[in-house]
N, C-alpha and C positions, 0 to 999 in steps of 0.2 A: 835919400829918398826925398820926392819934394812933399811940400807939403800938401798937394791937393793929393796925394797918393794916399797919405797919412790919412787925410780925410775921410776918403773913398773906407780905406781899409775900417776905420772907427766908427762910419754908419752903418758899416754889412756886421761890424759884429754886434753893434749895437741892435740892428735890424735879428740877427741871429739870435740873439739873447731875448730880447722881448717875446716873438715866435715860441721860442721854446718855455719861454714864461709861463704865458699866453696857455699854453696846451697844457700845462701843469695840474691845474684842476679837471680838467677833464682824462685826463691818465691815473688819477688820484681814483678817481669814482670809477673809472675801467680797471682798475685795481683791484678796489673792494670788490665790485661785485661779481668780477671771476676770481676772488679770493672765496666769496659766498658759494658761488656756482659747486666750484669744486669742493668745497667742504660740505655741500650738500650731496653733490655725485660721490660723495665717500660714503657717507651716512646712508644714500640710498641704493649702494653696492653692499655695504654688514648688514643691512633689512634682507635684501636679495639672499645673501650667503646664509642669511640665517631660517630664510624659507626653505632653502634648498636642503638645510640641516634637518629639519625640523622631522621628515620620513628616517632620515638615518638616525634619529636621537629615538623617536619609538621605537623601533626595530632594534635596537642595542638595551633600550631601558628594562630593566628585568622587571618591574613593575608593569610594562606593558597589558593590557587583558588580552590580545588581539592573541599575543606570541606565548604567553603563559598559557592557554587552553592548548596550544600546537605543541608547547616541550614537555606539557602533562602529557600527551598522547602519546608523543614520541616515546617517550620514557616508563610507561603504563606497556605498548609495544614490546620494549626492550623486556621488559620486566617477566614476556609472556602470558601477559595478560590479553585478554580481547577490551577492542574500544568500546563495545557494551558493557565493561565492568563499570565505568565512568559513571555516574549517575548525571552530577552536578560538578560546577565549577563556577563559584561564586565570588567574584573578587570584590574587595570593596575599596571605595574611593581611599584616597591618600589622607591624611592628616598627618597634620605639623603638630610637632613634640615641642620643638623649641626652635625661636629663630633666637642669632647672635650677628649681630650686624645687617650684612645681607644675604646672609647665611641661614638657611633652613633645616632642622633637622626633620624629617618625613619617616611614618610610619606605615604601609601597607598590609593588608590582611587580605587574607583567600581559603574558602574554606572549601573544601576537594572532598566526595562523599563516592568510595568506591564500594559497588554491591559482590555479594559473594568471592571473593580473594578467600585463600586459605592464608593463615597466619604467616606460612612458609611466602607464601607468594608477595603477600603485605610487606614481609620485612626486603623482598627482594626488591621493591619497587622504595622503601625508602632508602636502604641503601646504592641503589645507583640516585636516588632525586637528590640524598646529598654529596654525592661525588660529581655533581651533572650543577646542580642550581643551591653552592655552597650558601647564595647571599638569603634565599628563603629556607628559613629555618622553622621545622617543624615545630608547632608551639602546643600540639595539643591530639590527644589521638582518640576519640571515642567510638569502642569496640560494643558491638551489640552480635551477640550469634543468630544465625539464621536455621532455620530447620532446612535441613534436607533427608534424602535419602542416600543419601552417602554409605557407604558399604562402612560394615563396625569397623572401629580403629582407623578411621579417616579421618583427614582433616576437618574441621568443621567449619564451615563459611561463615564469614562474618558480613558483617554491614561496618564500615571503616569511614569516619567522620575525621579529618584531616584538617588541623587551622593552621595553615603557614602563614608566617611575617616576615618580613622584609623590611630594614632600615637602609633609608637611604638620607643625600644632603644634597643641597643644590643653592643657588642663586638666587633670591627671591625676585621679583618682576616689580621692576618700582613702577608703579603706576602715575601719568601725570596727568 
């Protein structure tokens, strides 16, 4: 090879190599920032999945009040009861027992007050409520009798004050 060949060849790479120098920092920071880009389009795809969750997480939470007044009925129904026995269905907020990390333990209360049931009928409705809704457990049962005129030797109606609890745990919500 002659020398001007040699030449020719050691500016183009030289030429090559500066060019590609040259663009270095500007691919450096087109880097980062669709390094950003997408680690933000992830983070704003688990925000989306977790809105989308959010109807199926009530709907599944047995603490719900929405879905607990509908499997009371349901099960009040089954029980052969009419949905006028129902008086009231009173849930109340959740409260935290203990957190452990970011771990919460959660205690829910609901207190269910059914009119006139016979005792026979009472016991049929808590035995299917806990074969049906093992996690709320009945914590408390205050029986008052009712007057009727019920033919002698009948059952006698009560007034039936119901407190179910429910323990649950979850994830606490770090707040920033």
């Amino acid at each position: 090879m002659t020398r001007r060949i040699v030449l020719i060849w050691t500016v183009s790479i030289m030429a090559s190599a500066a060019m590609v120098l040259s663009a270095m920092p500007r691919w450096r920071s087109a880097h980062e920032q669709a390094s950003a880009t997408s680690a933000r389009m992830q983070d704003i795809a688990r925000h989306v999945e977790a809105l989308h969750a959010l109807p199926e997480a009530d709907a599944q939470s047995p603490t719900s009040d929405r879905l607990l007044a509908n499997r009371i009925a349901s099960i009040v129904a089954r029980a052969g009861l009419t949905s006028g026995t129902i008086i009231s269905v009173s849930p109340e907020s959740e409260r935290v027992l203990k957190t452990v990390g970011t771990t919460q333990a959660l205690q829910r209360r609901a207190t269910l007050t059914l009119q006139a049931p016979s005792l026979r009928d009472l016991g049929r409705f808590l035995s299917l409520w806990r074969d049906e809704e093992p996690r709320w457990v009945i914590t408390a049962i205050d029986l008052k009798p009712q007057r009727s005129d019920a033919a002698r030797g009948g059952d006698l109606p009560v007034l039936a004050v119901l407190t179910m609890t429910v323990h649950d745990a979850r994830e606490s919500e770090i707040k920033r």
